[in-house]
N, C-alpha and C positions, 0 to 999 in steps of 0.2 A: 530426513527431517522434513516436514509439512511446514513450508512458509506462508503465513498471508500477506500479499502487502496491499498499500491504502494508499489512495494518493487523494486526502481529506478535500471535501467542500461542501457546499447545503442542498447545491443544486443537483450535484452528479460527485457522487463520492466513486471514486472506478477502486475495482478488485481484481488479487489474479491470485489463487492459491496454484503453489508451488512444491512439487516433490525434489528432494536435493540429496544425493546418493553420492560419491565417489567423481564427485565436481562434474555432474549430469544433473541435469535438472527435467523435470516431464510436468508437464502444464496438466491440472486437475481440473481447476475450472476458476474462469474466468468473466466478468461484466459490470454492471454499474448498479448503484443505489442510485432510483434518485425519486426530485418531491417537485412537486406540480409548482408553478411561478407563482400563482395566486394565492396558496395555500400558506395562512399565517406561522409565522417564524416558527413557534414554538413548539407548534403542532409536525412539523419540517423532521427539529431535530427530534420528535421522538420517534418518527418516524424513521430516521438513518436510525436510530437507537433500537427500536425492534427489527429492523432488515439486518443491523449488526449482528445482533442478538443472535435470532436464525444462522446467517451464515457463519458465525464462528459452533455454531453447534453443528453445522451440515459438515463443513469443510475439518474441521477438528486440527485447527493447526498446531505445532509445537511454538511457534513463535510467529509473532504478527511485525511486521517492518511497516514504518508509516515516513510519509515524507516528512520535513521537517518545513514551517509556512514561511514564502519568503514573500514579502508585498513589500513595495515601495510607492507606488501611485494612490492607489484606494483602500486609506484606514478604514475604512468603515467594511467594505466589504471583507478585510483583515478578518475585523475583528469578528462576523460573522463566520468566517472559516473558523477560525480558532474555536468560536464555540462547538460547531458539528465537529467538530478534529476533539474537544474533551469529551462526546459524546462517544466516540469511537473509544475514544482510550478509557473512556468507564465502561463498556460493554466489556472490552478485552480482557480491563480489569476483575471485572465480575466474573467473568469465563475459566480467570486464572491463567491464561495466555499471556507470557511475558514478551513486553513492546520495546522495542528499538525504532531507534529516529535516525533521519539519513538526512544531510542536505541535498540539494537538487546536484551539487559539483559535485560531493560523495557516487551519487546514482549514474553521475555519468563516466567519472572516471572507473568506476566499479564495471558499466557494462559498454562503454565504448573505448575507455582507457584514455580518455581525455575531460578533465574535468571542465574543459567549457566546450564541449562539444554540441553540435546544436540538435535540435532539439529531434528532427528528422531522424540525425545518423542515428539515435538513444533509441526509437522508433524501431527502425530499419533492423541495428543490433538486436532489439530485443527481439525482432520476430526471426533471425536466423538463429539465435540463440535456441529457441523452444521449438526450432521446425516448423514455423503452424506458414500456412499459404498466403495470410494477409497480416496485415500491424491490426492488429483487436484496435476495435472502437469502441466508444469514441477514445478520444487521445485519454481520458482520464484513465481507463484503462489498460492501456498499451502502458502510461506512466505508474500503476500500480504493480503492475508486471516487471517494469524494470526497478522498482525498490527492492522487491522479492528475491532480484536476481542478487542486485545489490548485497542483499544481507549472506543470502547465498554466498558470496562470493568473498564476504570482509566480516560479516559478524557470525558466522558458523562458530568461530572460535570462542564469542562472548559470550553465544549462547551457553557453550560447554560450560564455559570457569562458572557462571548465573547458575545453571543447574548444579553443577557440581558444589557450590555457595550452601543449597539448598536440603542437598542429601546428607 
């Protein structure tokens, strides 16, 4: 199974598609969307919206994991995520790539086994998980990587019953 995961924002949305086999997983390719600080809001999100677009036609996943937004200090920047995070899930939508949502504790007990694990070990984990020599940057990244693992690892199964819903 071909995972993408997301780990949403306006500035730097990070990616990691993900091959998932007989609970192995092989890193296809991995990096960031992202839109220049000056560049007006609107214009931002259609931009994640065409680099989405692209990368779910390049990568061709079976299923897209995206984090799930947790803000507590800056509504406003919230609510800015949340819009490029419904931009990503109408791309996916359009694609017909069925989406799953993880919290940040789900992702970490998934790939460190502790759900309040900091944010490092989640880091660290995910790059001995994939073999690769460094933790992919930037962090948004590394953290797209670890939702991937995530689903990999807790929703392979929902995936199945959702397709099988379907046929």
């Amino acid at each position: 199974m071909r995972i993408l995961g997301i780990d949403p924002g306006y500035a730097i949305v990070g990616y990691g598609a993900l091959d998932y086999a007989s609970s192995r997983f092989r890193t296809v390719e991995y990096g960031a969307i992202t839109t220049p600080a000056g560049m007006e809001f609107t214009q931002r999100l259609k931009m994640i919206y065409d680099d989405m677009t692209e990368l779910l036609e390049r990568t061709r996943p079976e299923a897209m994991a995206v984090e799930q937004l947790f803000f507590t200090n800056n509504k406003t920047t919230g609510i800015d995520v949340a819009q490029a995070r419904g931009v990503i899930l109408l791309a996916a939508c359009q694609a017909g790539v069925p989406t799953f949502q993880y919290t940040p504790m789900q992702v970490k007990q998934a790939v460190v086994g502790y759900g309040k694990a900091e944010k490092a070990q989640v880091m660290e984990m995910t790059r001995r998980l994939l073999g690769l020599k460094a933790v992919p940057r930037p962090d948004d990244t590394a953290d797209a990587l670890a939702v991937a693992i995530c689903h990999g690892h807790t929703g392979s199964s929902n995936l199945t019953r959702k397709l099988d819903l379907l046929r």
